[in-house]
VOGU-3710 file (C-alpha; in Angstrom, 3 decimals, decimal comma):
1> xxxxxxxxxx> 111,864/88,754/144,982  114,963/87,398/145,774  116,951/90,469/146,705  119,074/90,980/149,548  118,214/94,606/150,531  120,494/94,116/153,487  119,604/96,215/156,948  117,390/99,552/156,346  119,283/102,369/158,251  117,904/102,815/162,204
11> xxxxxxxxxx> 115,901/105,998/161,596  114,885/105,968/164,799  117,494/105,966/167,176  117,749/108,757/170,039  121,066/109,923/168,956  120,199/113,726/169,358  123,045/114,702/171,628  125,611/113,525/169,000  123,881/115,445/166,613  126,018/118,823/166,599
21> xxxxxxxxxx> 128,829/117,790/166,742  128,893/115,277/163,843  127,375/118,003/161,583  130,396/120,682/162,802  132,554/118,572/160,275  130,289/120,150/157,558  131,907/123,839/158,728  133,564/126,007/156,533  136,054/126,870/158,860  139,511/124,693/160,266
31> xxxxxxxxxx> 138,605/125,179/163,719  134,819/123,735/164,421  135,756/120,840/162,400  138,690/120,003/164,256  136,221/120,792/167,502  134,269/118,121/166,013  136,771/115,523/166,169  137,417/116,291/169,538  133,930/115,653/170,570  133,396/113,114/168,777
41> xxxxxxxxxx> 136,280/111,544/170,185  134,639/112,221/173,619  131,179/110,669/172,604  132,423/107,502/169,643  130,468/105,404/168,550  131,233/103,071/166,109  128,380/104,237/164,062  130,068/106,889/163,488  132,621/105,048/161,391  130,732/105,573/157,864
51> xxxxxxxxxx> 130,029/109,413/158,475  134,009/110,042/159,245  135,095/107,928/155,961  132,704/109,803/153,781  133,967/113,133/155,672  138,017/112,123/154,681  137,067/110,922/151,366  135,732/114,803/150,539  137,819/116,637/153,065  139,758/119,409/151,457
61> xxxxxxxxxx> 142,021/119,948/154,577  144,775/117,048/154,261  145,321/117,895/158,050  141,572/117,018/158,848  141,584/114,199/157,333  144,890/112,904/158,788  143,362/113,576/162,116  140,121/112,217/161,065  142,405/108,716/160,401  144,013/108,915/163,561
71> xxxxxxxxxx> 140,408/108,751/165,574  138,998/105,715/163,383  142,184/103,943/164,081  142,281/105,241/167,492  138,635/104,441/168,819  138,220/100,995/166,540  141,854/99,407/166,834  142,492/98,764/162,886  145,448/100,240/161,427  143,872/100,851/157,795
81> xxxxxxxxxx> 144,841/103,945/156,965  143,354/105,720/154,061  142,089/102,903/152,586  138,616/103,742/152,702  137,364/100,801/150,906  138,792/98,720/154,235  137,016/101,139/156,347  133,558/100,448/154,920  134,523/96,976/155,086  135,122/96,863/158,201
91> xxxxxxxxxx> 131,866/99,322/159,218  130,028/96,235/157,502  131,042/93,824/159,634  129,916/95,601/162,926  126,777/95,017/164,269  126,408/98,736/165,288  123,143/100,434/164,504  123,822/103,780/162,467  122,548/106,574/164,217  119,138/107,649/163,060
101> xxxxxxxxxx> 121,109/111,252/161,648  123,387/109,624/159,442  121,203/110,556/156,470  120,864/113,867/157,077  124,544/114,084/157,507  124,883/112,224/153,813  122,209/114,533/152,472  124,095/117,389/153,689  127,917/116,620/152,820  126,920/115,479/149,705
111> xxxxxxxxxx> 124,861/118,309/148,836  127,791/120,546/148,930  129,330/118,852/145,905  125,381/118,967/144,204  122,671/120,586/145,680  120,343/118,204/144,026  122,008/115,160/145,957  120,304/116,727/148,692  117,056/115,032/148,095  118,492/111,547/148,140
121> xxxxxxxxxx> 119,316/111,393/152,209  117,086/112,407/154,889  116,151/110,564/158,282  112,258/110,718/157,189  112,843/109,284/153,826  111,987/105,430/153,577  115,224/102,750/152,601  114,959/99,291/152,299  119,024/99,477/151,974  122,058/100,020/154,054
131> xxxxxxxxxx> 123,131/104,010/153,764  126,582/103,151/154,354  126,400/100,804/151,714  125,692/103,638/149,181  129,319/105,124/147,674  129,348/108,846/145,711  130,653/107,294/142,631  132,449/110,556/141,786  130,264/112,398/139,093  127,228/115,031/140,082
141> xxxxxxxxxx> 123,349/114,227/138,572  123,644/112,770/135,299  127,046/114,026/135,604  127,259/110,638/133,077  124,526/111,973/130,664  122,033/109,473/129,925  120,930/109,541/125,691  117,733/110,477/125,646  115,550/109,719/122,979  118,869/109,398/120,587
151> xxxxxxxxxx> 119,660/109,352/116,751  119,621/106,070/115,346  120,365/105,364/111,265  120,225/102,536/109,300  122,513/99,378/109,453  124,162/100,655/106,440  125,242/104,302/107,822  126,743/102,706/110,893  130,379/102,643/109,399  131,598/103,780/112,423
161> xxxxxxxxxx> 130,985/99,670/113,637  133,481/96,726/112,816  131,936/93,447/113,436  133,579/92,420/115,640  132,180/95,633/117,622  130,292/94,804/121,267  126,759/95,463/120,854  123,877/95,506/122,599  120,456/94,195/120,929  116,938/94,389/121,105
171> xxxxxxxxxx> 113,556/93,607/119,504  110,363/95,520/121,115  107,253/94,645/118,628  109,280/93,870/115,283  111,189/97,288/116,279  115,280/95,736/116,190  117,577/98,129/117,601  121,769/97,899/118,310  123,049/99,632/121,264  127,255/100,176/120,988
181> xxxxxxxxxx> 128,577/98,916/123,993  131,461/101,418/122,856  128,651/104,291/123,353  127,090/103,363/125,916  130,051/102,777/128,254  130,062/106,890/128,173  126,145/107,158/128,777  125,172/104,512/130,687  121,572/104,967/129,746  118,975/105,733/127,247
191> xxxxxxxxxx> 115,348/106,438/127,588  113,428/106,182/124,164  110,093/104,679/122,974  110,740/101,089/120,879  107,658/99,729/119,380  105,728/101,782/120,788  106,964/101,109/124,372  108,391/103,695/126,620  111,879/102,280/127,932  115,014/103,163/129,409
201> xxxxxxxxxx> 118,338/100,941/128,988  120,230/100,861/131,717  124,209/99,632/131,573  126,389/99,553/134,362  129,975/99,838/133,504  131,566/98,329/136,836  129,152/95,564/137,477  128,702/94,784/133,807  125,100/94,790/132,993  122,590/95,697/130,198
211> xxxxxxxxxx> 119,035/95,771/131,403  115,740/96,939/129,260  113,232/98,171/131,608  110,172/99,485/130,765  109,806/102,640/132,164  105,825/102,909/132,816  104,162/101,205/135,655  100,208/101,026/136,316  100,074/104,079/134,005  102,889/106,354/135,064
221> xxxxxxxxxx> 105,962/106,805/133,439  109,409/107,768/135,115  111,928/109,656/134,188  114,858/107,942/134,817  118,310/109,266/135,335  122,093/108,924/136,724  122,065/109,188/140,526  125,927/109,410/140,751  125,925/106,894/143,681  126,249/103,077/143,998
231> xxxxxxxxxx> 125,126/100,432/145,701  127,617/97,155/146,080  129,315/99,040/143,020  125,786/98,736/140,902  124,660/101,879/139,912  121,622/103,449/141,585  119,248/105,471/139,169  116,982/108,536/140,542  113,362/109,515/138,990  112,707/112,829/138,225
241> xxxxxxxxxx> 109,268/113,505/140,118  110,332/112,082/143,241  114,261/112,081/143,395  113,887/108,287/144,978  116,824/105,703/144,273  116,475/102,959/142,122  118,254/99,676/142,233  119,377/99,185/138,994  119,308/94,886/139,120  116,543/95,152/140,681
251> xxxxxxxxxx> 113,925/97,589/139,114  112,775/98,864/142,368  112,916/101,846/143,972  115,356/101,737/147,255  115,720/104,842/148,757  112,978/107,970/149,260  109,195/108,231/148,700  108,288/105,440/146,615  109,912/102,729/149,265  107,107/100,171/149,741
261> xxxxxxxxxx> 104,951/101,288/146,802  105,401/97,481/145,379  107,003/99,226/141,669  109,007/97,200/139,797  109,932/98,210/135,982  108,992/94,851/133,854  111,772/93,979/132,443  112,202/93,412/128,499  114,848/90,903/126,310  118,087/92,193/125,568
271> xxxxxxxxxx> 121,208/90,440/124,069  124,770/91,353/124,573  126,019/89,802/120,745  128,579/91,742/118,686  127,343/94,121/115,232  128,207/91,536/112,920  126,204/89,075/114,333  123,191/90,897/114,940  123,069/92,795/111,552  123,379/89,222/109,943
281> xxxxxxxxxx> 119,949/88,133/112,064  118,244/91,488/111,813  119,292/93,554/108,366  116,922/96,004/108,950  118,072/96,944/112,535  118,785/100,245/113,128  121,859/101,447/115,367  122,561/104,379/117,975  124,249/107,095/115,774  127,579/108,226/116,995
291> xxxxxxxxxx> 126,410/111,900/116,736  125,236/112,084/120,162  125,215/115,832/120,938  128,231/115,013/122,943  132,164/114,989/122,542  133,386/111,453/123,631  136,266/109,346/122,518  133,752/106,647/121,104  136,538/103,544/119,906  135,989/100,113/120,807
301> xxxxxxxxxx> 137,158/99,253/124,008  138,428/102,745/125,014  135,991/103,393/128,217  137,157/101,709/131,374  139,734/99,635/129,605  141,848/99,603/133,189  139,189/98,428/134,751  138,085/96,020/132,476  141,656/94,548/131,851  141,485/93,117/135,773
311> xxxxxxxxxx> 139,587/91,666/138,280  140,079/94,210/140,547  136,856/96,463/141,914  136,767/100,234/142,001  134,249/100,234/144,837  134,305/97,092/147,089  131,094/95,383/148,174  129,801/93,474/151,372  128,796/90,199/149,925  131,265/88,090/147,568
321> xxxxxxxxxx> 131,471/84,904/146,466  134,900/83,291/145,135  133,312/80,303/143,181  134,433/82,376/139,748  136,337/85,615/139,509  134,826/89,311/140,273  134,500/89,573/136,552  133,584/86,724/135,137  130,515/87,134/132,663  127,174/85,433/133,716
331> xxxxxxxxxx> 123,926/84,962/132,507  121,225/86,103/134,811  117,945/85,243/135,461  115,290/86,258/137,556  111,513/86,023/137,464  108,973/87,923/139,648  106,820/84,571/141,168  107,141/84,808/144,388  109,612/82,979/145,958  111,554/81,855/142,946
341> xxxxxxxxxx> 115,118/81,383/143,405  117,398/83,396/140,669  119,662/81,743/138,989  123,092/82,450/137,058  124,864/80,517/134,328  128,578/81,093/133,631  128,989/82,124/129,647  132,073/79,769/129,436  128,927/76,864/130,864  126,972/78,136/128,492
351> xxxxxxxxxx> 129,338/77,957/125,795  129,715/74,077/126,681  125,777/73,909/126,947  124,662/75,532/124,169  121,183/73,734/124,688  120,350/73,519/128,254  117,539/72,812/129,780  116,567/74,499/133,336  113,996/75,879/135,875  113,549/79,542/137,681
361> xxxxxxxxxx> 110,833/78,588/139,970  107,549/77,364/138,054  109,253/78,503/134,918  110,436/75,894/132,510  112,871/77,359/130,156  115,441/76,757/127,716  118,864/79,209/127,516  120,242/78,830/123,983  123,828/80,140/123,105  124,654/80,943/119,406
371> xxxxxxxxxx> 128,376/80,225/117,750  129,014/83,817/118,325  128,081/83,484/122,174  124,858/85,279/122,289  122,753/83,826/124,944  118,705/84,065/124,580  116,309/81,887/127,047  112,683/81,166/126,007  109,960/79,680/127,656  109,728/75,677/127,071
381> xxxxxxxxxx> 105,787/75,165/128,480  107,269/71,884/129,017  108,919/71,292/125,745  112,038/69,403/125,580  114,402/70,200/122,475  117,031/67,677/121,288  119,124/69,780/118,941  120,266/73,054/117,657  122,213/74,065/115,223  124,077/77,215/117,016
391> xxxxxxxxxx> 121,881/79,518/114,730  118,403/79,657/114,258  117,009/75,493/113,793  115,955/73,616/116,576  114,061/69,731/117,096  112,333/69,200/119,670  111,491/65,509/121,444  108,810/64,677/118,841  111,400/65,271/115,996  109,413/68,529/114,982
401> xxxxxxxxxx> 110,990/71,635/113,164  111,765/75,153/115,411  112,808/78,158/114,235  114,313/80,736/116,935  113,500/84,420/116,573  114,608/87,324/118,946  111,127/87,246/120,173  109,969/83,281/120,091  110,574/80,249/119,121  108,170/79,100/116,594
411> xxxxxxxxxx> 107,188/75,832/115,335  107,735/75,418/111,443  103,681/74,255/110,830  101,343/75,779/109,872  99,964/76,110/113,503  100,717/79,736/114,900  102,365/77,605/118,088  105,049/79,719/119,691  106,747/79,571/122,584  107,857/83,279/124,119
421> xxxxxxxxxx> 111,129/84,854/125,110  111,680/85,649/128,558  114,076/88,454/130,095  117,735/88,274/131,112  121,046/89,595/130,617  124,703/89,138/131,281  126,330/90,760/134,149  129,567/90,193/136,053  129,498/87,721/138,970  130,159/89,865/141,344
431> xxxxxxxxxx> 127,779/92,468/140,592  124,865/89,566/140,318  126,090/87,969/143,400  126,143/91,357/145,233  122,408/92,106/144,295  121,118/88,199/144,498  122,854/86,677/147,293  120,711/83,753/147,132  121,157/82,936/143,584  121,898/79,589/142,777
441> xxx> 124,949/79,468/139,852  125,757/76,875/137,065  129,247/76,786/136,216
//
């Protein structure tokens, strides 16, 4: 697949003696969860380093959590304070096992902030990811409301949109829909049927990507939502029936009872363009209506524009990879044929390859980016194209006409010969690098 899921938590582990008095931190009262430091002094562990971070990053007691510090510096020897992003760095260099409880301790400190968050951590549920891996981004379930089934209008109601305006675009069976980045950034999701096709768009703010999933497998559909956590600062959706985690770059499930099912959400074309652009190519898109049953500050650029203005993460991540900046926009691409290698092209490459030729395992392909800086790939079936005109004309080897829609390229005969679209979106390195570890990157 080409995911590094990293090491599944040691559910297994005869850690049962430990047991009480990690879980006395979880007391209402001063005392037993100061008696719980003690002990836990008595017995460390440095598995026990991801359980005491998450335990100062929610304590309400800023005397607990001072003492809390003073044992992690105590029993590991690293003066790092209450930077907790240090601490789990430092927990993810250590080649100690987490005790087989530490779920049911994460089910049941987070479960105080939402008893729904309960579900997500037990020692009995299946993860094909690290726990200690997985950060509380800060919100409850859906706490960042996904739009379900939202308004759209027609191009020309839109005047909220300049177009110059971020946008993101799609084309499901003739159906052309635009996607505010400017909305979105607030909602994160959307679950709809386009074309006919049950979906659910998934952006995440910190790690920068748009995916289109569809959201029905082998018959059933799921009913995707917001977990309010994170994995490597990629957010992790939940499904209603089951209350399993989701990888969002990934499309599988990570975390609860559909582990190891062998589900993953096909994944559709989307392109991150801006309005102008795409109402020029599709005039008879429609747009997500800015009456979205909810009171948002909806101007361009407004959500995260901190965190976008640096390169600086909110929640750090165990893999990196310096070869471009945290932030830097790539195109990514990823194929489910076995062993294919993904791959991801810098936009400022792209840019200075608008025509570029490449490979994702037995796929032959061809990324084309637009004078605006939309980036599309289709499938070549070993065609070779020797120009394009940054818009919608391309020639291939044999000096024969192409025209590119969002959906194909198709040859300008009167043969119906077409060649198909395939799936990928931007994202920020990091975020790609921190899901696809093995990627290879053109830049």
């Amino acid at each position: 697949t080409g995911c590094d899921t990293g090491t599944a938590v040691d559910a297994g582990r005869d850690d049962t003696s430990a047991r009480p008095a990690l879980f006395g931190l979880l007391h209402s009262e001063a005392g037993r969860q100061l008696g719980a430091l003690e002990a836990l002094d008595r017995e460390w562990q440095d598995g026990y380093v991801p359980a005491l971070v998450e335990y100062v990053s929610l304590a309400q007691s800023p005397a607990l959590a001072r003492r809390a510090i003073g044992l992690l510096q105590k029993r590991t020897g690293q003066d790092l304070g209450y930077d907790l992003n240090a601490w789990f760095a430092w927990a993810w260099t250590r080649d100690a096992r987490l005790p087989g409880y530490y779920a049911d301790f994460k089910s049941a400190l987070y479960a105080r902030i939402d008893p729904r968050f309960g579900g997500y951590f037990a020692a009995d549920r299946a993860a094909s990811i690290r726990l200690d891996e997985v950060r509380w981004g800060g919100v409850v379930q859906d706490g960042i409301p996904p739009l379900r089934q939202p308004a759209m209008v027609a191009a020309g109601e839109a005047d909220y949109l300049d177009d110059d305006n971020v946008v993101f675009g799609l084309e499901v069976n003739g159906d052309a829909r635009a996607y505010p980045q400017r909305i979105l950034a607030w909602h994160e999701m959307f679950t709809d049927t386009v074309g006919g096709v049950p979906v659910a768009g998934v952006y995440c703010t910190l790690c920068g990507s748009m995916i289109l999933y569809e959201s029905s497998v082998d018959g059933v559909r799921y009913e995707l939502g917001t977990s309010g956590f994170l994995f490597r600062s990629n957010k992790l959706m939940y499904d209603r029936a089951t209350q399993s985690l989701w990888n969002t770059l990934w499309g599988t499930p990570v975390i609860g009872r559909l582990v190891g099912e062998g589900i993953r959400l096909p994944r559709r074309s989307v392109v991150t363009t801006t309005w102008g652009e795409w109402r020029r190519r599709h005039p008879t898109t429609t747009v997500l209506s800015i009456d979205t049953g909810y009171r948002r500050v909806y101007g361009e650029g407004v959500a995260y524009r901190d965190y976008f203005a640096t390169d600086e993460l909110m929640f750090n991540t165990s893999q990196t990879d310096r070869r471009l900046p945290n932030k830097a926009e790539v195109l990514g691409l990823v194929f489910g044929d076995g062993d294919a290698r993904p791959l991801a092209i810098a936009a400022v490459y792209a840019r200075e390859h608008p025509l570029l030729h490449e490979r994702v395992g037995e796929s032959e392909l061809v990324v084309l980016t637009d004078r605006s800086g939309a980036m599309r790939v289709y499938g070549t079936g070993g065609r070779r194209f020797e120009a394009w005109d940054g818009d919608s004309r391309l020639t291939d080897a044999e000096g024969r006409a192409w025209t590119l829609h969002e959906d194909r390229l198709q040859l300008d005969t009167v043969d119906a010969v077409s060649l198909p679209r395939l799936p990928s979106h931007s994202a920020f390195w990091f975020g790609w690098y921190g899901a696809y570890t093995n990627t290879r990157l053109l830049h």
